[in-house]
TIPA-649278 format. One record per residue: x, y, z of N, C-alpha, C in turn. Coordinates in Angstrom, 2 decimals, always signed. Each point is the difference from the previous one (the first is absolute). Example, Ala and Ser with C-alpha at 12.3 -4.5 7.8 and 13.67 -1.06 7.14 Angstrom:
+---------+---------+---------+---------+---------+---------+---------+---------+---------+
:    n_c1 :    n_c2 :    n_c3 :   ca_c1 :   ca_c2 :   ca_c3 :    c_c1 :    c_c2 :    c_c3 :
+---------+---------+---------+---------+---------+---------+---------+---------+---------+
:  +13.19 :   -5.69 :   +7.80 :   -0.89 :   +1.19 :   +0.00 :   +0.90 :   +1.20 :   +0.00 :
:   -0.35 :   +1.05 :   -0.72 :   +0.82 :   +1.19 :   +0.06 :   -0.77 :   +1.09 :   +0.73 :
+---------+---------+---------+---------+---------+---------+---------+---------+---------+
END
This chain:
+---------+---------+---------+---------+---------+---------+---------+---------+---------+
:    n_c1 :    n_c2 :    n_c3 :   ca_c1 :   ca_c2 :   ca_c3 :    c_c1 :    c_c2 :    c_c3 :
+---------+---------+---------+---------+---------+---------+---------+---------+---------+
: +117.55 : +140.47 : +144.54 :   +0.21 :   -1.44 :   -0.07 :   +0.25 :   -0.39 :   -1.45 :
:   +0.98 :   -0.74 :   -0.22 :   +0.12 :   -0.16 :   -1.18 :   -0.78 :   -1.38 :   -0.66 :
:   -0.49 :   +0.19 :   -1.22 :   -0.91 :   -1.17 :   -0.81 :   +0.94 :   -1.10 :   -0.31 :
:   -0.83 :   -1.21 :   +0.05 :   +0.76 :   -0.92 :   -0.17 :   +0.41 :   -0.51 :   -1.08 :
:   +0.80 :   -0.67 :   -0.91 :   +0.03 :   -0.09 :   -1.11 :   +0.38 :   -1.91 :   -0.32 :
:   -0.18 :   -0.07 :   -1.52 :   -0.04 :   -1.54 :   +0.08 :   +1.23 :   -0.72 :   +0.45 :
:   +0.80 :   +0.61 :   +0.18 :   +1.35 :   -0.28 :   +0.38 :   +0.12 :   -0.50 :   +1.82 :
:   -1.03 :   +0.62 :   +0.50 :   -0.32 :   -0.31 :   +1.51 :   -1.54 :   -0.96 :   -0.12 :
:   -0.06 :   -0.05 :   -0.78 :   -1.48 :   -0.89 :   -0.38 :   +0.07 :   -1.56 :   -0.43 :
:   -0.87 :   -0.90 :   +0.68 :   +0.02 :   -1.41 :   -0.59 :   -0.99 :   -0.05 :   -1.25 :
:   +0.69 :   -0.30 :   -0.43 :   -1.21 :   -0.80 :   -1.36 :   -0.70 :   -1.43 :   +0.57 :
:   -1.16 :   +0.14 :   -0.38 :   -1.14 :   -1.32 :   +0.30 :   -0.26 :   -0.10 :   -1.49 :
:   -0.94 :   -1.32 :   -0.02 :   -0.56 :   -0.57 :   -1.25 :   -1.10 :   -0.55 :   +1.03 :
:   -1.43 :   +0.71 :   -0.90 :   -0.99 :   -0.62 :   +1.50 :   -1.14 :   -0.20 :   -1.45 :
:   -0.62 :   -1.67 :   +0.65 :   -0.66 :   -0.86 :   -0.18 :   -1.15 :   +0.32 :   +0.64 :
:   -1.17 :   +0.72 :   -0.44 :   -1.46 :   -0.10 :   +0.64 :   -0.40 :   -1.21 :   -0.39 :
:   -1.55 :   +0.14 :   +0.82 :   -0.89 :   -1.32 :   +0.02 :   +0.62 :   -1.45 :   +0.08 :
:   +0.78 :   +0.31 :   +1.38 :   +0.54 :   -1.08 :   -0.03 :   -0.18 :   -0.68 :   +1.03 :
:   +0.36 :   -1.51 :   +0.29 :   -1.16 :   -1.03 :   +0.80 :   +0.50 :   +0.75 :   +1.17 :
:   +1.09 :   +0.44 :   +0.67 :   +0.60 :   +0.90 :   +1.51 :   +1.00 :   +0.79 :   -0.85 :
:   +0.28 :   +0.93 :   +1.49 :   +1.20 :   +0.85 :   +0.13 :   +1.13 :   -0.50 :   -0.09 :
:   +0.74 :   -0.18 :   -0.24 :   +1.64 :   -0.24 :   +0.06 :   +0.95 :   +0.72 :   -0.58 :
:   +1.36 :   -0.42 :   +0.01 :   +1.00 :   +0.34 :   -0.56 :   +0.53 :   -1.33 :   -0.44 :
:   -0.11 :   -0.31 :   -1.91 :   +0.10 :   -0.84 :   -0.52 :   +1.78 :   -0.55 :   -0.86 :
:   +0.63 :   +0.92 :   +0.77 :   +1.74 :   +0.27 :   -0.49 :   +0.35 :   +1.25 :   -0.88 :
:   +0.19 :   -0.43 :   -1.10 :   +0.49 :   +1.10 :   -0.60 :   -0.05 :   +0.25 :   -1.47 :
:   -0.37 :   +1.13 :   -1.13 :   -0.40 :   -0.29 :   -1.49 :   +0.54 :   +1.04 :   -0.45 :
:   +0.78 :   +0.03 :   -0.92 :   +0.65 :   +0.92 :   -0.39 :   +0.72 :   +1.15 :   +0.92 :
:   +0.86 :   -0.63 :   +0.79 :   +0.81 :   +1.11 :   +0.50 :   -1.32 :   +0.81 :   +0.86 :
:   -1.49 :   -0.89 :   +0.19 :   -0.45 :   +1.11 :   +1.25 :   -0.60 :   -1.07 :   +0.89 :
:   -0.65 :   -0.06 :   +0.75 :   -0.11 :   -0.51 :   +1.41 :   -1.60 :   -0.31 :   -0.47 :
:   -0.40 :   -1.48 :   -0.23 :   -1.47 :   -0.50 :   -0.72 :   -0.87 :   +0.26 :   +1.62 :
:   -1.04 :   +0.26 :   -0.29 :   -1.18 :   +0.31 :   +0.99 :   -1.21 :   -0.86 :   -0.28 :
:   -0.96 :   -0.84 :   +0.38 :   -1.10 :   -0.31 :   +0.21 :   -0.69 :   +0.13 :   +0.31 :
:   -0.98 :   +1.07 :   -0.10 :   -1.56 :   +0.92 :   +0.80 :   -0.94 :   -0.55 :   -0.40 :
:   -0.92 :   -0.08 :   +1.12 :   -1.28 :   -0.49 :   -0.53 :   -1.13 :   +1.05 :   -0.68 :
:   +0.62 :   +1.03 :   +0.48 :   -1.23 :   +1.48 :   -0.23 :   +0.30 :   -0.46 :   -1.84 :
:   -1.23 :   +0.86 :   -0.30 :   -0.02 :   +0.17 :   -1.40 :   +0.53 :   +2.12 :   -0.48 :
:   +0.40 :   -0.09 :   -1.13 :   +0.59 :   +1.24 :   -0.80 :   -0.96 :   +0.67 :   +0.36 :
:   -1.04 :   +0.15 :   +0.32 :   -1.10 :   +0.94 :   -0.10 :   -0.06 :   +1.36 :   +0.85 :
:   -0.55 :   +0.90 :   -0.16 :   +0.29 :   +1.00 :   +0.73 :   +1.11 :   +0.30 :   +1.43 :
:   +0.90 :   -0.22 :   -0.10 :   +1.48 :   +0.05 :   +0.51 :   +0.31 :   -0.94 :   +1.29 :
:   -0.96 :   -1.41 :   -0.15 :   -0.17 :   -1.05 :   +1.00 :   +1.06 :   -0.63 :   +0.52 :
:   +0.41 :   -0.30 :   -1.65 :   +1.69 :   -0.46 :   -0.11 :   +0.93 :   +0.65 :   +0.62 :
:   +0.12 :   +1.05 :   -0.29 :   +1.12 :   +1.02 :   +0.59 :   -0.52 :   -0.07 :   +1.79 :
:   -0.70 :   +0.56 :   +0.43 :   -0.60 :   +0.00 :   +1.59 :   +0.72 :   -1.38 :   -0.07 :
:   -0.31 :   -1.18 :   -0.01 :   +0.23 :   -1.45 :   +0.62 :   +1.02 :   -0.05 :   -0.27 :
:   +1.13 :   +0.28 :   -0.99 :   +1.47 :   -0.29 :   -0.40 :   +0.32 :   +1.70 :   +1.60 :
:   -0.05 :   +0.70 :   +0.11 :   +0.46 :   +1.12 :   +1.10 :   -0.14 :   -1.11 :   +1.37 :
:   -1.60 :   -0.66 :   +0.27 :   -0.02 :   -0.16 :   +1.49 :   +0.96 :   -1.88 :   -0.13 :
:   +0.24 :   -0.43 :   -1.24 :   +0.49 :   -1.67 :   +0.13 :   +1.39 :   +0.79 :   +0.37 :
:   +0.65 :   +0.61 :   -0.63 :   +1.43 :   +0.37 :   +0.09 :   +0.36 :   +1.10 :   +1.07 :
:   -0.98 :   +0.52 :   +0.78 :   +0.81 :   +0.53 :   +1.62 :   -0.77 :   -1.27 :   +0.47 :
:   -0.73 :   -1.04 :   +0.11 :   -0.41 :   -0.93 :   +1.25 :   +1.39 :   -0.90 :   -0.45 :
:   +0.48 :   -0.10 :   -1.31 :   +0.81 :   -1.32 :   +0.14 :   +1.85 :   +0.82 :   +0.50 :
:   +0.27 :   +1.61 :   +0.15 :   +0.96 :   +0.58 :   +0.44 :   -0.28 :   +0.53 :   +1.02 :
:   -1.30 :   -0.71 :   +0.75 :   -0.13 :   +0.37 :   +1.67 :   +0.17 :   +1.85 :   +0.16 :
:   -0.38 :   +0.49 :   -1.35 :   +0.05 :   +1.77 :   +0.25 :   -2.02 :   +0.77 :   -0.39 :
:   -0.11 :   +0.96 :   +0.61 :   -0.93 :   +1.02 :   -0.19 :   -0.79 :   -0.39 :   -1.38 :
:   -1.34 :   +0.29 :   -0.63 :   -0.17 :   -0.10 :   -1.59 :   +0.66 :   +1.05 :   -0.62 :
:   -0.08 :   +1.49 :   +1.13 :   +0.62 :   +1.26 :   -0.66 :   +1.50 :   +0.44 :   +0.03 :
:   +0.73 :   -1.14 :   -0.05 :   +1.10 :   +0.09 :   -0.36 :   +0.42 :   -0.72 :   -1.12 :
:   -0.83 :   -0.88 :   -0.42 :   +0.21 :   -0.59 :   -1.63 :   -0.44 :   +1.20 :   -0.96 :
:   +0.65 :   -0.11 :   -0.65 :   -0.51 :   +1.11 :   -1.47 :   +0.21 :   -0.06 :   -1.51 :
:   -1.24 :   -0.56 :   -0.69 :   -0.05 :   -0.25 :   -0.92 :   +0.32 :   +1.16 :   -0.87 :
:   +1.48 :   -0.04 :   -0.82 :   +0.45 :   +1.16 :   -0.68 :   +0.08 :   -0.38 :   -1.55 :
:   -0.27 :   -1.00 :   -0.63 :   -0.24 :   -0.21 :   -1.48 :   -0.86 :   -1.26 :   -0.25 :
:   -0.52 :   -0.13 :   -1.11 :   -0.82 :   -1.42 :   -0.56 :   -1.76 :   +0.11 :   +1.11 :
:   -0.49 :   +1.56 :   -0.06 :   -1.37 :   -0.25 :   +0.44 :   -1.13 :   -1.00 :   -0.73 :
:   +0.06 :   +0.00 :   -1.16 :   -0.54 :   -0.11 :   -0.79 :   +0.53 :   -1.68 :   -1.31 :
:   +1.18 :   -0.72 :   +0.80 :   +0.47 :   -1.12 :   -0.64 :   +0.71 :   -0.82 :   +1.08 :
:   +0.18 :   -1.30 :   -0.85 :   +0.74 :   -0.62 :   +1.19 :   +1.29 :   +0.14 :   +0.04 :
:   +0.69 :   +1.11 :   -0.23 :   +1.06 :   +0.02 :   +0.39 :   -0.16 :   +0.94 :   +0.77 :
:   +0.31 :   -0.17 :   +1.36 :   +0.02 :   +1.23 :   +0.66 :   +1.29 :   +0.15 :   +0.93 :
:   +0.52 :   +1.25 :   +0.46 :   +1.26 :   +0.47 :   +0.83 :   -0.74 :   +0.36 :   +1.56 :
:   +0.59 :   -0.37 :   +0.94 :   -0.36 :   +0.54 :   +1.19 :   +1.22 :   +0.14 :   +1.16 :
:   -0.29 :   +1.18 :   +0.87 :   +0.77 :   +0.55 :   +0.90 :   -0.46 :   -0.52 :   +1.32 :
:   +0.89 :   +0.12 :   +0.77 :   -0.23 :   -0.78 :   +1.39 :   +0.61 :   +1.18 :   +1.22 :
:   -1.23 :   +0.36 :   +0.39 :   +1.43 :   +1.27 :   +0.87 :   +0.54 :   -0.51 :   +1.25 :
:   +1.26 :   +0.32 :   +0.30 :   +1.09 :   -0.45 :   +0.54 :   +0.31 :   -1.04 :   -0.18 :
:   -0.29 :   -0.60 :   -1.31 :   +1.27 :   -1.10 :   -0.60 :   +0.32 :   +0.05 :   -1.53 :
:   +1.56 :   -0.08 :   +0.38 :   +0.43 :   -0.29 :   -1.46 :   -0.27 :   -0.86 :   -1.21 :
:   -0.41 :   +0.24 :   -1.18 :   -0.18 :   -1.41 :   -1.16 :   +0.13 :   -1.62 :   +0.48 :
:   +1.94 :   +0.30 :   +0.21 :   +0.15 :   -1.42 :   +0.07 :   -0.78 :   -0.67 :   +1.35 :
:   -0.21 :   +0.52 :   +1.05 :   -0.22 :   -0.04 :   +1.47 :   -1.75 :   -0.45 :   -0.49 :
:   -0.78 :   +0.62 :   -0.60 :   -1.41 :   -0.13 :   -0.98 :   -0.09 :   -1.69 :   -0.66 :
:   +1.01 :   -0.14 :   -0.83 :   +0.36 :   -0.75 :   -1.04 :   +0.06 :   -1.57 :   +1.24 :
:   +0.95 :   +0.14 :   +0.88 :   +0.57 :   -1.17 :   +0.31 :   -1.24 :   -0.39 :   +1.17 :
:   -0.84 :   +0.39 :   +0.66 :   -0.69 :   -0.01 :   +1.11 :   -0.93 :   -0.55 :   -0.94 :
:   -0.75 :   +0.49 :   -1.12 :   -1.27 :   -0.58 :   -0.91 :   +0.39 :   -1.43 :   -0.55 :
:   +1.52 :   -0.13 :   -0.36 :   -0.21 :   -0.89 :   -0.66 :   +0.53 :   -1.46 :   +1.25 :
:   +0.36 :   +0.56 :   +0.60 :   +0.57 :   -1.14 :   +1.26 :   -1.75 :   -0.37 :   +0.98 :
:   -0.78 :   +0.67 :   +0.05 :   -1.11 :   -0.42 :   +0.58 :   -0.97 :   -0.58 :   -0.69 :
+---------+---------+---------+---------+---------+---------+---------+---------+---------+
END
């Protein structure tokens, strides 16, 4: 199986401790996020995986966080959908 690379990957910009979940438009060329979890032992990341397959109606284990563990910029994969197909479903809901 081949790895995914950022080129098949969305960029997020994700906002912990924040009053809800959402998808707040868009910041620099990546897709702004609103989590309520805090940075702390990988809370953020878990709640940004299960907000983004509940809001693309897919599996948690088909999202896959492939860069930015550790910042808010992060890249993620969606299996069986393309970027833009990722891109336009987050930001239209």
């Amino acid at each position: 199986m081949n790895e995914p690379t950022l080129t098949t990957a969305v960029a997020l910009w994700i906002q912990p401790r924040a009053s809800r979940d959402a998808v707040v438009g868009e910041r620099e060329g990546a897709i702004a996020i609103h989590l309520q979890a805090p940075p702390v032992d990988g809370a953020a990341n878990a709640a940004l995986v299960r907000f983004i397959a509940s809001r693309l109606g897919v599996p948690p284990r088909d999202v896959h966080l492939v860069r930015g563990l550790n910042g808010r910029r992060k890249w993620v994969t969606v299996a069986g959908l393309q970027a833009a197909q990722v891109r336009e479903r987050l930001l239209a809901g």
